[in-house]
C-alpha positions as CSV (number, residue, x, y, z in Angstrom):
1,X,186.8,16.5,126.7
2,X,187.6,16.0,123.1
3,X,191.1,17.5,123.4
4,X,192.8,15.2,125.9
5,X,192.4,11.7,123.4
6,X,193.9,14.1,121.1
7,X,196.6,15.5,123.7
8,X,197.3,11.6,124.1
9,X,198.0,11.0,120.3
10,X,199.5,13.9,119.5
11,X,201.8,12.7,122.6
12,X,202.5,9.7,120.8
13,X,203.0,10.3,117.4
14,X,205.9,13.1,118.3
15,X,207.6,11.5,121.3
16,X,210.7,10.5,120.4
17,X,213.4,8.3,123.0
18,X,213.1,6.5,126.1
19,X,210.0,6.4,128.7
20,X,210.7,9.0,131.3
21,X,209.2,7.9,134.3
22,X,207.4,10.7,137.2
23,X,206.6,9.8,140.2
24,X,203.7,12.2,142.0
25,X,203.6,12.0,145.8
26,X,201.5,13.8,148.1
27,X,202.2,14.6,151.9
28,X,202.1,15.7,155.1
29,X,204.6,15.1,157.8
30,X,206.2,11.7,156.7
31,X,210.1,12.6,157.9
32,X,210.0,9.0,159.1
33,X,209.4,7.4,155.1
34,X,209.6,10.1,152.7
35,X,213.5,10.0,152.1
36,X,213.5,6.1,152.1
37,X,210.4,6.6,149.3
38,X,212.8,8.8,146.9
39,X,215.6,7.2,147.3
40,X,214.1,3.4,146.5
41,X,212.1,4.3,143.2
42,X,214.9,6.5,142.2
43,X,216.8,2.9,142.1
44,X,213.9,1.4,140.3
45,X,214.0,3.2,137.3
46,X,211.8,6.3,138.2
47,X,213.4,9.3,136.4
48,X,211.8,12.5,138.1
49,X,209.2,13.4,141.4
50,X,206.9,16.2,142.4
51,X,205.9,16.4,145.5
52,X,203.3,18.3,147.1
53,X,203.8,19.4,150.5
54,X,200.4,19.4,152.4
55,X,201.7,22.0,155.6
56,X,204.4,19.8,156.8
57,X,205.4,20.5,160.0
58,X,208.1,17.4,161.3
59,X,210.9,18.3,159.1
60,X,209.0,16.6,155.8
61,X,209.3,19.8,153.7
62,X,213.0,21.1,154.8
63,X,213.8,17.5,154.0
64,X,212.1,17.7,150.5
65,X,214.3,20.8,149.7
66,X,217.8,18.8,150.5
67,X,217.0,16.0,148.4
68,X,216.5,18.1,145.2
69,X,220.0,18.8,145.0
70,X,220.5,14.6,144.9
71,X,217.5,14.1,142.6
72,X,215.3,15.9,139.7
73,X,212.9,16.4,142.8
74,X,210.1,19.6,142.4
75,X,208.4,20.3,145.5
76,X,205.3,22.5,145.3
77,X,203.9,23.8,148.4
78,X,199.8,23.3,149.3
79,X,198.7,25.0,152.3
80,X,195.4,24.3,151.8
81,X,193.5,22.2,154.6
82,X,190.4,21.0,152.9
83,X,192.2,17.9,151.7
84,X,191.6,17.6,147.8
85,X,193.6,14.6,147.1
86,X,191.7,13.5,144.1
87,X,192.0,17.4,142.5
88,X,195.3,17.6,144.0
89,X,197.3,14.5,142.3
90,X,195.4,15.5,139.0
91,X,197.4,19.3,138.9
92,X,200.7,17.1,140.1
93,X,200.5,14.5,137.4
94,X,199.7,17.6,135.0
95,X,202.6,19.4,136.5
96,X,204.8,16.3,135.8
97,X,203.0,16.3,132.0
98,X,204.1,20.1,131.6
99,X,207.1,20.8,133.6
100,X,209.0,17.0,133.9
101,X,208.2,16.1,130.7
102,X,207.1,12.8,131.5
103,X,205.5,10.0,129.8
104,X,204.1,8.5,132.7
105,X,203.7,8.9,135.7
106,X,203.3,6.7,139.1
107,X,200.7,8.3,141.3
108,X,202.1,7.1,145.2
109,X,201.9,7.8,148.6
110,X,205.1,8.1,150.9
111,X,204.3,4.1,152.6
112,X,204.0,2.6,149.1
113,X,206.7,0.5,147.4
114,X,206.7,0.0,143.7
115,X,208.6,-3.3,143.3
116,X,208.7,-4.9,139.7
117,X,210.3,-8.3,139.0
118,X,213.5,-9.4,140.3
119,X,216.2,-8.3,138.1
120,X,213.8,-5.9,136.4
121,X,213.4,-2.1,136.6
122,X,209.8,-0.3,136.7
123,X,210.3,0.6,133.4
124,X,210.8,-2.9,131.7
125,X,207.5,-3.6,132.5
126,X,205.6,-0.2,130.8
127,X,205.0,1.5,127.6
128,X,205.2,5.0,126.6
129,X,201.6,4.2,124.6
130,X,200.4,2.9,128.1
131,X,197.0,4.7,128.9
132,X,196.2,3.6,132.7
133,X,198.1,0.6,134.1
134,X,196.7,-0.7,137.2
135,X,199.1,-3.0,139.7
136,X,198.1,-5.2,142.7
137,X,199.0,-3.8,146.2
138,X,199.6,-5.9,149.4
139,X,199.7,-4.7,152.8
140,X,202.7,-5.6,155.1
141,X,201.7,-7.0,158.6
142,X,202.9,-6.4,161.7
143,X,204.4,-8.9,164.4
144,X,205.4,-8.4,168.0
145,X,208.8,-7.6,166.3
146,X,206.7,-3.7,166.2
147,X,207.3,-3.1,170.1
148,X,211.0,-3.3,170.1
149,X,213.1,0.4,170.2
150,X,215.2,-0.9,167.6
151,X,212.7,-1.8,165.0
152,X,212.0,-0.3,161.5
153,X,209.2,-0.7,159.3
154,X,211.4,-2.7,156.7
155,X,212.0,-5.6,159.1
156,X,208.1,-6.5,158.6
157,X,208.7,-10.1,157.2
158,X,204.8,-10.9,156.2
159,X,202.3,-9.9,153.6
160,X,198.7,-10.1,153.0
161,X,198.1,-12.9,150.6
162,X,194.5,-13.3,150.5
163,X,193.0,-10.5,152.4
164,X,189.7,-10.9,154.4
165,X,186.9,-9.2,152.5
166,X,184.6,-7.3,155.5
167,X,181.8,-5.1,154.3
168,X,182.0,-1.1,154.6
169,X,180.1,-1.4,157.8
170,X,181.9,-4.1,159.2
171,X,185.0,-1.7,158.8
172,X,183.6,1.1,160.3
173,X,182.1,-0.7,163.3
174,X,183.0,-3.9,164.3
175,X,185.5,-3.9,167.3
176,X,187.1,-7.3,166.2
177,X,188.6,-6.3,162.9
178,X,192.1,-6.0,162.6
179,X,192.2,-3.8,159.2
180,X,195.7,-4.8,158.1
181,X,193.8,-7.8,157.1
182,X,191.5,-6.1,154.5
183,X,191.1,-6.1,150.4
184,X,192.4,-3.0,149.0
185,X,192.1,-1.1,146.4
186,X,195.1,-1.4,143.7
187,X,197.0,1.3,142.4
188,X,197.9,3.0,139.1
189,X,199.9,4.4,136.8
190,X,198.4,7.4,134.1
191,X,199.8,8.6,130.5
192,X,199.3,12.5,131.5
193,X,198.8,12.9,128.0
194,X,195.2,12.2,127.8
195,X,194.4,12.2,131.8
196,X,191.6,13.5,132.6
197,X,191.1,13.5,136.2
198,X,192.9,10.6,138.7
199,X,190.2,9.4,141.5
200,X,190.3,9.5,145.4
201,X,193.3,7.8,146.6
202,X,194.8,7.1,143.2
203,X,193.1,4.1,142.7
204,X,191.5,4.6,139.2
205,X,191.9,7.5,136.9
206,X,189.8,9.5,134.0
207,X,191.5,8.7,130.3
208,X,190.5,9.9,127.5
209,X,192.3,6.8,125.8
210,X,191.3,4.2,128.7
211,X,189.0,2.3,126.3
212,X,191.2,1.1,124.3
213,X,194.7,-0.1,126.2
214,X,194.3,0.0,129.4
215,X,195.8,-2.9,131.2
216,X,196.9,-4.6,134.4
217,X,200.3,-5.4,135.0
218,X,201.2,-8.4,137.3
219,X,205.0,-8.2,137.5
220,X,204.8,-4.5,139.6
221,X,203.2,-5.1,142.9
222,X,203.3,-2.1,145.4
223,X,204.3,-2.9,149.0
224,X,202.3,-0.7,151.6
225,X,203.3,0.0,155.0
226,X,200.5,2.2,156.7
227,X,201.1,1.4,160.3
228,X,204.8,1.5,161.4
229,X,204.9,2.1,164.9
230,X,201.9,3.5,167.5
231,X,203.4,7.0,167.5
232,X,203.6,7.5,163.7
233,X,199.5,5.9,163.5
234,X,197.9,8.4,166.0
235,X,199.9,11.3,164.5
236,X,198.0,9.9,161.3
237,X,194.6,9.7,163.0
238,X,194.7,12.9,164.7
239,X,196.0,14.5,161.5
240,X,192.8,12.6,159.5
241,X,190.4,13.6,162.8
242,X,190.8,17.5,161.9
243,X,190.6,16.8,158.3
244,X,187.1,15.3,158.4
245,X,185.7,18.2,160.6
246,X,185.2,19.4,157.1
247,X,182.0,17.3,156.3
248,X,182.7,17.2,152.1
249,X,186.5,15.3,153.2
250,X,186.2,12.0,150.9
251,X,188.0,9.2,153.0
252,X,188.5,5.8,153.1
253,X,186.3,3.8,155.8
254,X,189.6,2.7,157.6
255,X,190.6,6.4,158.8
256,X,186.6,6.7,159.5
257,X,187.3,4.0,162.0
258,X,190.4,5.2,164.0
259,X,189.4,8.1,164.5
260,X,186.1,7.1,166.0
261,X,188.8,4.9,168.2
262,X,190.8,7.7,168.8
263,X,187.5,9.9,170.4
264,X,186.6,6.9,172.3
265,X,190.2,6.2,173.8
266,X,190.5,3.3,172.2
267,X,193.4,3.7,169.6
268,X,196.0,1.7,171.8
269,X,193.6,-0.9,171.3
270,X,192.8,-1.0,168.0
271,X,196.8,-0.8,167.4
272,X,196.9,-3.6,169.2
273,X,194.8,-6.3,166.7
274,X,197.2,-5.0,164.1
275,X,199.8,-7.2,165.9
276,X,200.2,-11.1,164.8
277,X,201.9,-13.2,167.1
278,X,203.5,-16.1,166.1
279,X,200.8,-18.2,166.5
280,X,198.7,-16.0,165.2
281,X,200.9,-16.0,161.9
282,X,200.9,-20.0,162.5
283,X,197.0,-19.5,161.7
284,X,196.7,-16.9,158.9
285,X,199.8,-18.4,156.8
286,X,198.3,-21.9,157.4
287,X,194.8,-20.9,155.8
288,X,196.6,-18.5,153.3
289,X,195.9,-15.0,154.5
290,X,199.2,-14.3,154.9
291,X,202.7,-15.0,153.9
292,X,206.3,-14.5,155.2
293,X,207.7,-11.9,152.5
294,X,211.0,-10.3,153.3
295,X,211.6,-9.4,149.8
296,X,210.4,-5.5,149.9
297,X,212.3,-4.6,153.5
298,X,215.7,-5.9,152.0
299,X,215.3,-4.1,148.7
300,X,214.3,-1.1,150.7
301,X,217.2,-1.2,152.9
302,X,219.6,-1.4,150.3
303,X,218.5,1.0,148.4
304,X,218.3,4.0,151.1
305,X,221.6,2.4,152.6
């Protein structure tokens, strides 16, 4: 345990230049976001990505191997199916510590956003002495705008402000919850040098220098888009359904709750509470739950244009 405060300092006593940015991503069958992903934090500053490729089978991974001609992109095949996303993103954000030479790195998944301050890049806002870095993330809603052909996740035009705080059971079990409504957990960003081990769904990490500088950052906020259309949310559900046959699978309560939906039929329906309407959005802006928030859709689209 000893060596990885000194990894860390020996890290930053010799580094010499500019931060060099990694991002990490891990996934399984996102054709529909993955590209988009790349190409946006690519314009944000983000110098390098490794991605691990969980047994894609949409197009995800053929995909992956295009884009590394565009970008420093390393893909790194896991056929495993026992789901060790805690282990998992702690070899990646080694692999980006070892092979990409990185500084830091950004621990994501393929429907988060990294935005930092207009007129800023990711990198303006972090230090190469940065231990763990933790950012505020915000769920995007969705409107009846969802059940059009034409529509694309990055036309969502609201936020989560001031999310509704239900208790584990309540998420698990209560048929009146729309879940695009709930607190949730932040994100963060790791100096491999000194990592020790990153935590189930990358929202805290292991540092052998935490103690002493790790901070919060308020001008990155990460934009998440987990439910983009019904087709792309039960492929998710029955994906996450075979992945917690194995009884050790560690899992938010969410995914506990759709796919107790999906067994019972009921997925439509819980897809359905996801959906504001405009009165609805009258209501949950009004009281501040929500908030209209084009901001992320249009820097999206420009950047993958």
């Amino acid at each position: 345990m000893l060596l990885k405060p000194l990894q860390y300092w020996k890290h930053r006593l010799t580094r010499r230049g500019p931060v060099r940015l990694a991002m990490t991503l891990l996934v399984r069958n996102e054709i529909d976001i993955i590209e988009d992903n790349i190409r946006f934090h690519a314009a944000q500053g983000v110098d390098c990505f490794a991605v691990m490729d969980n047994g894609s089978t949409d197009g995800t991974r053929e995909l992956l191997e295009a884009l590394k001609s565009e970008f420093d992109l390393h893909v790194i095949d896991q056929p495993a199916q026992n789901y060790q996303q805690a282990l998992w993103m702690t070899q990646l954000a080694d692999y980006a510590r070892t092979k990409l030479k990185a500084d830091l790195v950004i621990s994501n998944d393929a429907d988060e956003f990294w935005l930092p301050a207009e007129g800023t890049t990711l990198k303006d806002h972090l230090r190469s002495d940065d231990s763990v870095v933790t950012v505020h993330r915000r769920n995007m809603v969705l409107t009846e705008e969802c059940l059009q052909p034409d529509y694309h996740y990055t036309d969502a035009g609201y936020a989560v402000k001031n999310p509704i705080l239900y208790n584990s059971q309540t998420q698990i079990s209560d048929n009146a919850v729309s879940m695009l409504l709930v607190k949730i957990s932040p994100k963060t960003i790791v100096n491999p040098h000194g990592l020790i081990k990153m935590k189930g769904g990358n929202h805290r990490a292991k540092h052998g220098w935490r103690w002493v500088n790790a901070r919060e950052e308020s001008e990155i906020t990460v934009y998440h888009y987990p439910i983009r259309n019904y087709e792309q949310f039960e492929a998710n559900i029955i994906n996450r359904l075979r992945l917690l046959r194995d009884t050790n699978a560690r899992m938010g309560d969410h995914y506990r709750r759709w796919v107790n939906c999906y067994k019972e039929g009921r997925l439509k329906e819980e897809f359905s509470k996801f959906i504001l309407s405009t009165s609805d959005l009258d209501t949950t802006n009004k009281i501040g739950i929500t908030e209209p928030y084009a901001k992320a859709g249009a820097l999206i689209k420009r950047s993958i244009k």
